[in-house]
N, CA, C and O atoms as CSV, one atom per row, in Angstrom:
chain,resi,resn,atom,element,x,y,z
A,1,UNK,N,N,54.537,99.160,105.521
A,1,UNK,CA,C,55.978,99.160,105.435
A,1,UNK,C,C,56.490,100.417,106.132
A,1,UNK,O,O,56.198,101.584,105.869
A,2,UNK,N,N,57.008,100.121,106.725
A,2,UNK,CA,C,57.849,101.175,107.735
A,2,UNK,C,C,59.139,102.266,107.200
A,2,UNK,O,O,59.430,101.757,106.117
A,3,UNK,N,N,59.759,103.082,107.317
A,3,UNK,CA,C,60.750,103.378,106.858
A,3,UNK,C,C,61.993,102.677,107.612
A,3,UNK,O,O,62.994,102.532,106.911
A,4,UNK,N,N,62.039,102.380,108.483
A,4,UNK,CA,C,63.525,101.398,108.955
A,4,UNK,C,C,63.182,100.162,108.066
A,4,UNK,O,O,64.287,99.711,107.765
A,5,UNK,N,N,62.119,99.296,107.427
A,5,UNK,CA,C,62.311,98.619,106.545
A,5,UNK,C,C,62.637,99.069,105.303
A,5,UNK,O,O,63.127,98.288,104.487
A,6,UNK,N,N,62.447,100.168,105.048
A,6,UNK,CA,C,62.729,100.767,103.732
A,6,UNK,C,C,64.241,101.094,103.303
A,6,UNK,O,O,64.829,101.093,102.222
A,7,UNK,N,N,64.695,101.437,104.937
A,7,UNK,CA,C,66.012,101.388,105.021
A,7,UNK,C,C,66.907,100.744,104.687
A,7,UNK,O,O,67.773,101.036,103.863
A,8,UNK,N,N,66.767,99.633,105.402
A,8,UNK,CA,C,67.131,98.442,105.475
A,8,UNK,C,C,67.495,97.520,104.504
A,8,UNK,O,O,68.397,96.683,104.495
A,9,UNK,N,N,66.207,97.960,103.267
A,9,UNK,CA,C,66.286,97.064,102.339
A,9,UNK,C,C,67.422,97.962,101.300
A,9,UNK,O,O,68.314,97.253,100.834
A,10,UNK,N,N,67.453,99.230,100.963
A,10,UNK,CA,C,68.164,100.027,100.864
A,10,UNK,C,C,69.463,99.638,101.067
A,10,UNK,O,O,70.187,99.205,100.171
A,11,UNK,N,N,69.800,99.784,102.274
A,11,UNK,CA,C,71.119,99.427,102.657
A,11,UNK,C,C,71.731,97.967,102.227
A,11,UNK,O,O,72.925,97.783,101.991
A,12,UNK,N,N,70.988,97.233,102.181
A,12,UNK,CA,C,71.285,96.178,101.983
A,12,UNK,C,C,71.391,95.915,100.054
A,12,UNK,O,O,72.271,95.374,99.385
A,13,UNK,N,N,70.488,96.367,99.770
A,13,UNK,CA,C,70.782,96.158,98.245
A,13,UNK,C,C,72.217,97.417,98.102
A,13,UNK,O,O,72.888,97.022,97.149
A,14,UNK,N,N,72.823,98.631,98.657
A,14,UNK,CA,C,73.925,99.278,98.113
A,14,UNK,C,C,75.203,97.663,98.831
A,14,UNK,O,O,76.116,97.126,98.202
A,15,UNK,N,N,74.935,97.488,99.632
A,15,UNK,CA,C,76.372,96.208,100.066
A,15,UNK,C,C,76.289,95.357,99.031
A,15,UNK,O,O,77.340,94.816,98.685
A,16,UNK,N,N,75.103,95.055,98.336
A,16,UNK,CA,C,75.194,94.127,97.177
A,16,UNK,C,C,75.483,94.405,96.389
A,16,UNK,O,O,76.270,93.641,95.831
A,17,UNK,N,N,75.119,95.691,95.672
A,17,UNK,CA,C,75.950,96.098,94.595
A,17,UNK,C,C,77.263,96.274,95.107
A,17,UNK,O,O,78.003,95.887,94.202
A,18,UNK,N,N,77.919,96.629,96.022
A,18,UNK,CA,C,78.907,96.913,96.420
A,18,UNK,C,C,79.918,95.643,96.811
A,18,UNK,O,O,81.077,95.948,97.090
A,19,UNK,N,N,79.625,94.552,96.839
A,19,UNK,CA,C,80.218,93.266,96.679
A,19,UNK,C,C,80.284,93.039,95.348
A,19,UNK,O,O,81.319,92.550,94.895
A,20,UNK,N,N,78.986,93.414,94.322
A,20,UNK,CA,C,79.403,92.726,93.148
A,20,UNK,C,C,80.369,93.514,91.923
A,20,UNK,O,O,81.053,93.113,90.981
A,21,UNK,N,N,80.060,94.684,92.426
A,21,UNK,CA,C,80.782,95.429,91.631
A,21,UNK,C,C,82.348,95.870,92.634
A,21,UNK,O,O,82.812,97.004,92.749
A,22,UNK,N,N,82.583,95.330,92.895
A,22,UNK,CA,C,84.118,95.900,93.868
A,22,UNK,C,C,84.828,95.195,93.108
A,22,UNK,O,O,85.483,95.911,92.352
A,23,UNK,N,N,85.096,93.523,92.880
A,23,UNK,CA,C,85.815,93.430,92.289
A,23,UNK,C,C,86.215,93.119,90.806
A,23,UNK,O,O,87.187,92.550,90.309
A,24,UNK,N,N,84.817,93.854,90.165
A,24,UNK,CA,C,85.316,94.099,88.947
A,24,UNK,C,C,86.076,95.734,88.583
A,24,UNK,O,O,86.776,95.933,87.590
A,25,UNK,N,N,85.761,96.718,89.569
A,25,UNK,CA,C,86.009,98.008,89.912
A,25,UNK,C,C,87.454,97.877,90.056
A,25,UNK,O,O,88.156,98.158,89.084
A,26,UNK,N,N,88.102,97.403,91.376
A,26,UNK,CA,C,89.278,97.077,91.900
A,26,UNK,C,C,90.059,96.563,90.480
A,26,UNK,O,O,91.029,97.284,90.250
A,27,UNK,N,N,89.874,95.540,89.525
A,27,UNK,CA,C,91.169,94.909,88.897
A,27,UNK,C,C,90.952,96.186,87.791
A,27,UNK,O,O,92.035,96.626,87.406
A,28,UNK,N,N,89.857,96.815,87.251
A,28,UNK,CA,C,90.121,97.930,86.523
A,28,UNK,C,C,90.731,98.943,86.701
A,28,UNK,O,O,91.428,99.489,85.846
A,29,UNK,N,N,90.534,99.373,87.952
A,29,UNK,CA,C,91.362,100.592,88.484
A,29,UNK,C,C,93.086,100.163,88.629
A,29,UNK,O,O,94.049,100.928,88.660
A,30,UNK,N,N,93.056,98.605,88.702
A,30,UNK,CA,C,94.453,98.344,88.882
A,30,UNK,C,C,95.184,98.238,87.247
A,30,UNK,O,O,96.358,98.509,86.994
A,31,UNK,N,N,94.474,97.920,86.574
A,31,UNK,CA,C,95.103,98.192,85.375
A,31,UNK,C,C,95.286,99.373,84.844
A,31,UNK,O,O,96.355,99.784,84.393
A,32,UNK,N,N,94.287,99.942,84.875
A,32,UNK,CA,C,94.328,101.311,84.356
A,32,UNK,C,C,95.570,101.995,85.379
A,32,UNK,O,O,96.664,102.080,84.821
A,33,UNK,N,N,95.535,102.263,86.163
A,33,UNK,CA,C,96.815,102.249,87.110
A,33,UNK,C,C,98.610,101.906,86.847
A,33,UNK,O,O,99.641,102.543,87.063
A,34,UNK,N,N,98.324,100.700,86.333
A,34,UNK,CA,C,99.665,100.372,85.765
A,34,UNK,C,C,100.060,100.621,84.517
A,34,UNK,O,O,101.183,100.903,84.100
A,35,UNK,N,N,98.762,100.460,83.794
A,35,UNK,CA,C,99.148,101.202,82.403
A,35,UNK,C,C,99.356,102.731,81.879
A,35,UNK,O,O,99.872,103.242,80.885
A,36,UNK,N,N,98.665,103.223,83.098
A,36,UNK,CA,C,98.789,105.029,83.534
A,36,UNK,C,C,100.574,105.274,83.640
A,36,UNK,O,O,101.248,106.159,83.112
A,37,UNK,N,N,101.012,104.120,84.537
A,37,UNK,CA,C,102.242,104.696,85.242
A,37,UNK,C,C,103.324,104.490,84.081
A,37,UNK,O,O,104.274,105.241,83.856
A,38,UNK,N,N,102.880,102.935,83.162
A,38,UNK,CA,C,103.911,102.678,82.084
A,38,UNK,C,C,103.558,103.716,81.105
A,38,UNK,O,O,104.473,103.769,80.284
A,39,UNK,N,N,102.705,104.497,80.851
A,39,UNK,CA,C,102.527,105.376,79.826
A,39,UNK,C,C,103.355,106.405,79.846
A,39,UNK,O,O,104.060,106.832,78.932
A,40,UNK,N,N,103.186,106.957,81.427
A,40,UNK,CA,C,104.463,108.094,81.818
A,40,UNK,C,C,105.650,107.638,81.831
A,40,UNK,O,O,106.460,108.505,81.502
A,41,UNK,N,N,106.219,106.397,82.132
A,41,UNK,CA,C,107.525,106.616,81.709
A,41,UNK,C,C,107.923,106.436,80.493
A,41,UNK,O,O,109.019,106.914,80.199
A,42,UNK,N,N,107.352,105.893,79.726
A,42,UNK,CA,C,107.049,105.341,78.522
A,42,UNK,C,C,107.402,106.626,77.277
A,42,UNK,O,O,108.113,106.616,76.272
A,43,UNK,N,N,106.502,107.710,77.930
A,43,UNK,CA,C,105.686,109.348,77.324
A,43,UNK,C,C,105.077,108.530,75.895
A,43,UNK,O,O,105.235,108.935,74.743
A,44,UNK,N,N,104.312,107.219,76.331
A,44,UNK,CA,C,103.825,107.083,75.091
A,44,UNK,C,C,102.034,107.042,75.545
A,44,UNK,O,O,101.606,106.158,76.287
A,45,UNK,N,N,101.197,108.058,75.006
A,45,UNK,CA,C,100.137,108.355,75.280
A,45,UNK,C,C,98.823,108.029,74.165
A,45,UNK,O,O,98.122,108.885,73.625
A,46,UNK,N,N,98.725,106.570,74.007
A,46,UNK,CA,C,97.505,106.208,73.043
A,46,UNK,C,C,96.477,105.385,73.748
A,46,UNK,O,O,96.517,104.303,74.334
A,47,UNK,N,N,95.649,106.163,73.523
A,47,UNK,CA,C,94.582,105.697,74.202
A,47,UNK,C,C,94.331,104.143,73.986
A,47,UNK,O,O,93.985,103.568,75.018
A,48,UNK,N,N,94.443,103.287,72.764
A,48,UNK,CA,C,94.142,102.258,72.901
A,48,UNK,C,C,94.829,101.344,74.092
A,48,UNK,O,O,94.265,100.356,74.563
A,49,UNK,N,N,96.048,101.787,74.487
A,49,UNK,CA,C,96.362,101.227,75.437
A,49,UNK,C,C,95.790,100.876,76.305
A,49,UNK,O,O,95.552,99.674,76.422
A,50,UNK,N,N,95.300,101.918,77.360
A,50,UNK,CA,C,94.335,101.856,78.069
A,50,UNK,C,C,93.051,100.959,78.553
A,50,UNK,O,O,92.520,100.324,79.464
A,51,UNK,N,N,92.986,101.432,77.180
A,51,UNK,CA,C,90.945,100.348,77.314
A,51,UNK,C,C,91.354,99.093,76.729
A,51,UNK,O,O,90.803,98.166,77.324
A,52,UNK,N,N,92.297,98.604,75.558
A,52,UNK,CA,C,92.192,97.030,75.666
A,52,UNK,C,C,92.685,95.978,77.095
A,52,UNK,O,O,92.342,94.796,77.106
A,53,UNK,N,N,93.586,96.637,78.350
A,53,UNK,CA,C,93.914,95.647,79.097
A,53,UNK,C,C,92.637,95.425,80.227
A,53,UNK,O,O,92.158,94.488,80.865
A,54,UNK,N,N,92.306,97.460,79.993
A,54,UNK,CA,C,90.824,96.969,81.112
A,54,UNK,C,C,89.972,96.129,80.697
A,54,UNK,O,O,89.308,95.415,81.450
A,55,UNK,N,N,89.892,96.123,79.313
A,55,UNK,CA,C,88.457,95.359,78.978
A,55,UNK,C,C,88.880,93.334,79.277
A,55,UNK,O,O,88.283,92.356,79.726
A,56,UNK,N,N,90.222,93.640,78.696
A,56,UNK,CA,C,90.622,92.236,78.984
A,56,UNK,C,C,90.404,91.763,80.371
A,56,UNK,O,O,90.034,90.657,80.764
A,57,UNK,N,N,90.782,93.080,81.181
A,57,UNK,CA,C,90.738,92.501,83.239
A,57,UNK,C,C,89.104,92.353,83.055
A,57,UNK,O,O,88.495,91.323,83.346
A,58,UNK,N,N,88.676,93.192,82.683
A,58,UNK,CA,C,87.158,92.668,83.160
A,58,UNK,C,C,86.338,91.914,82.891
A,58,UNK,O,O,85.321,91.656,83.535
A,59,UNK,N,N,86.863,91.265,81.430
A,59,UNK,CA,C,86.077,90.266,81.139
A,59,UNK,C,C,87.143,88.881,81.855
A,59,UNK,O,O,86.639,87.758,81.861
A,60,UNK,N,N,87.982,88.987,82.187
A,60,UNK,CA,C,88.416,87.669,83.084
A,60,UNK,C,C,88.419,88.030,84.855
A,60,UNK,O,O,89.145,87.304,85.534
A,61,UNK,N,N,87.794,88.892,85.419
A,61,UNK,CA,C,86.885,88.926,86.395
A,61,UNK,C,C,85.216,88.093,86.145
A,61,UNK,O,O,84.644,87.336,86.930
A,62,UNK,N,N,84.907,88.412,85.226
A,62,UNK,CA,C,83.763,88.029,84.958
A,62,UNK,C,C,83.545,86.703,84.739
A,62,UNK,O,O,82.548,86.061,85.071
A,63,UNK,N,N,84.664,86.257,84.081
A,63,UNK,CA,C,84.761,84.644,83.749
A,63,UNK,C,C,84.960,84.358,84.908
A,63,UNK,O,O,84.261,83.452,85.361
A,64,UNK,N,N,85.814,84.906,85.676
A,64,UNK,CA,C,86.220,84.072,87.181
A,64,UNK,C,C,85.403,83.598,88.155
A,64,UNK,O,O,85.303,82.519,88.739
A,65,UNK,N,N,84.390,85.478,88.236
A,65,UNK,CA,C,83.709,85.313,89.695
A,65,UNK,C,C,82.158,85.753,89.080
A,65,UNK,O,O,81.233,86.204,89.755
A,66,UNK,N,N,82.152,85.484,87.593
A,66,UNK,CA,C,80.479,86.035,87.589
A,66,UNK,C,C,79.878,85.046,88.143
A,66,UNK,O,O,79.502,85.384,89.266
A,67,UNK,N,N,79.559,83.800,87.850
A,67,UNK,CA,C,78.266,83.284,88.914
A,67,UNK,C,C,78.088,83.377,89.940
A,67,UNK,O,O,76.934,83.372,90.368
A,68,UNK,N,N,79.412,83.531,90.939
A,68,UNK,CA,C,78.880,84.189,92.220
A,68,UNK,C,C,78.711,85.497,92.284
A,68,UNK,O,O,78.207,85.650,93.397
A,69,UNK,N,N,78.849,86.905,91.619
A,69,UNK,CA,C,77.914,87.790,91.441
A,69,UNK,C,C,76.835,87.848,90.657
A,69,UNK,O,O,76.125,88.850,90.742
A,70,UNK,N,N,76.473,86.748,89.695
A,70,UNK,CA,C,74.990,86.268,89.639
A,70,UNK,C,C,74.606,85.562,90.516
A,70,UNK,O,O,73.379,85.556,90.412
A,71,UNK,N,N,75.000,84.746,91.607
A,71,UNK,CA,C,74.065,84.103,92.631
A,71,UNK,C,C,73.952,85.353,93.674
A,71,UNK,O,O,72.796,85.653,93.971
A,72,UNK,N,N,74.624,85.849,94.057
A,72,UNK,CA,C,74.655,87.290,95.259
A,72,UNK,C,C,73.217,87.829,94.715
A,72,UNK,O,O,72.125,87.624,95.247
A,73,UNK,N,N,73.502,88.632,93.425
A,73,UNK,CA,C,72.213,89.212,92.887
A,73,UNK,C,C,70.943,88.429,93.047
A,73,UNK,O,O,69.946,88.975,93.522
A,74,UNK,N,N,70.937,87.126,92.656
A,74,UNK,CA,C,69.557,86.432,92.773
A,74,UNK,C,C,69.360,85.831,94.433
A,74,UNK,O,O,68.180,85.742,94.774
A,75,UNK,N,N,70.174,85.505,95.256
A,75,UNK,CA,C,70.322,85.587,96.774
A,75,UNK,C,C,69.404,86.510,96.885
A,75,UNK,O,O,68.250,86.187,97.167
A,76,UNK,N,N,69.817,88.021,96.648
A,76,UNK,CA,C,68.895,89.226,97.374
A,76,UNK,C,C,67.723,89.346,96.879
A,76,UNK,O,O,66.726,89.872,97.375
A,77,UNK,N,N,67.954,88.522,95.245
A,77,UNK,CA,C,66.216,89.130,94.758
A,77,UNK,C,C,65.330,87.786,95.753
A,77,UNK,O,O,64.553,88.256,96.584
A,78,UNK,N,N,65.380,86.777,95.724
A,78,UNK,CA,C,64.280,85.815,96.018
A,78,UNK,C,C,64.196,86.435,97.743
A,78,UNK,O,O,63.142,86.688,98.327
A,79,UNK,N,N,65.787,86.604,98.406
A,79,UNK,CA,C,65.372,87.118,99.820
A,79,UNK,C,C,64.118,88.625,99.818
A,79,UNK,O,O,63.115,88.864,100.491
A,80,UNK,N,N,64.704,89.235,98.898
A,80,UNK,CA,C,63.219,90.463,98.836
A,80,UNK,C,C,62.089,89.817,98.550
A,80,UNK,O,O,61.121,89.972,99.295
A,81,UNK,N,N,62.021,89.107,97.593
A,81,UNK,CA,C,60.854,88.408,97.410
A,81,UNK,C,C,59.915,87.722,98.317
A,81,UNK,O,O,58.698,87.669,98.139
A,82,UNK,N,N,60.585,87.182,99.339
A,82,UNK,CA,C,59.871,86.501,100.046
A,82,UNK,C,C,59.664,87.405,100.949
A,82,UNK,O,O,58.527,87.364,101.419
A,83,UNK,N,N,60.197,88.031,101.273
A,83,UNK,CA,C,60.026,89.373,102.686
A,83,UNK,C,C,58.894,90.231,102.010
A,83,UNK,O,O,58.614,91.205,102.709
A,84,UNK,N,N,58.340,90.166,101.130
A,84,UNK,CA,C,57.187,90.846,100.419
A,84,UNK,C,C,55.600,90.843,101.469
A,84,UNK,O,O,54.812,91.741,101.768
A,85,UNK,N,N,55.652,89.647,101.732
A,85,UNK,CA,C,54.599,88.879,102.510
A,85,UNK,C,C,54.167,90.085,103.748
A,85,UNK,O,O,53.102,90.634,104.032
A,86,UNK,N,N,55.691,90.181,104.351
A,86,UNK,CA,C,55.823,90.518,105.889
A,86,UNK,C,C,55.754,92.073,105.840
A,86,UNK,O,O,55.161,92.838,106.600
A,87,UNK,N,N,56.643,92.384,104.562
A,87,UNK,CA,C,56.283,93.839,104.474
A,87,UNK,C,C,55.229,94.438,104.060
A,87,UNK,O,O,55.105,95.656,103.929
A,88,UNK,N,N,54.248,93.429,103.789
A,88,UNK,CA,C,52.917,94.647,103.571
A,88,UNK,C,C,52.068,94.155,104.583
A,88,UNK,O,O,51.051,94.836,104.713
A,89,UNK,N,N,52.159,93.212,105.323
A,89,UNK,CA,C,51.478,92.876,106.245
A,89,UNK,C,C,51.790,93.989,107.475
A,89,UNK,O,O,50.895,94.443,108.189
A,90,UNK,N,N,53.445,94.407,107.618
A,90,UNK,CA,C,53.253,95.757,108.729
A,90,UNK,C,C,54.167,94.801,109.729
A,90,UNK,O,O,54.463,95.193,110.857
């Protein structure tokens, strides 16, 4: 195994995490965001605010688009898997 394969595979598993986790990242940061901004005008500062709408965004990201960030994830594992062969062969 080479290091440009090592690379490679590297690089390629951070784009995967980086597809699967973007848009559960993105609708959290957007809530937390809006509930940041209604807090300040609001001047009402309780934390529960906060964490019940994220948890709500993220578990209806998850309902939405988890099987296709469970198929992405298992996409890359069986593609590593099979490239196993080639990479120790050289």
């Amino acid at each position: 195994m080479t290091t440009q394969q090592v690379l490679d595979i590297g690089s390629s598993a951070l784009v995967v995490a980086a597809k699967v986790a973007g848009p559960f990242l993105l609708v959290v940061l957007g809530v937390g965001l809006v509930i940041g901004i209604l807090q300040s005008v609001t001047q009402l500062q309780e934390q529960t605010l906060t964490f019940v709408p994220k948890l709500i965004g993220a578990a209806i990201v998850i309902a939405v688009s988890g099987s296709w960030m469970l198929q992405s994830m298992v996409n890359f594992g069986q593609e590593l898997m099979s490239a196993i062969p080639q990479l120790l062969n050289g």
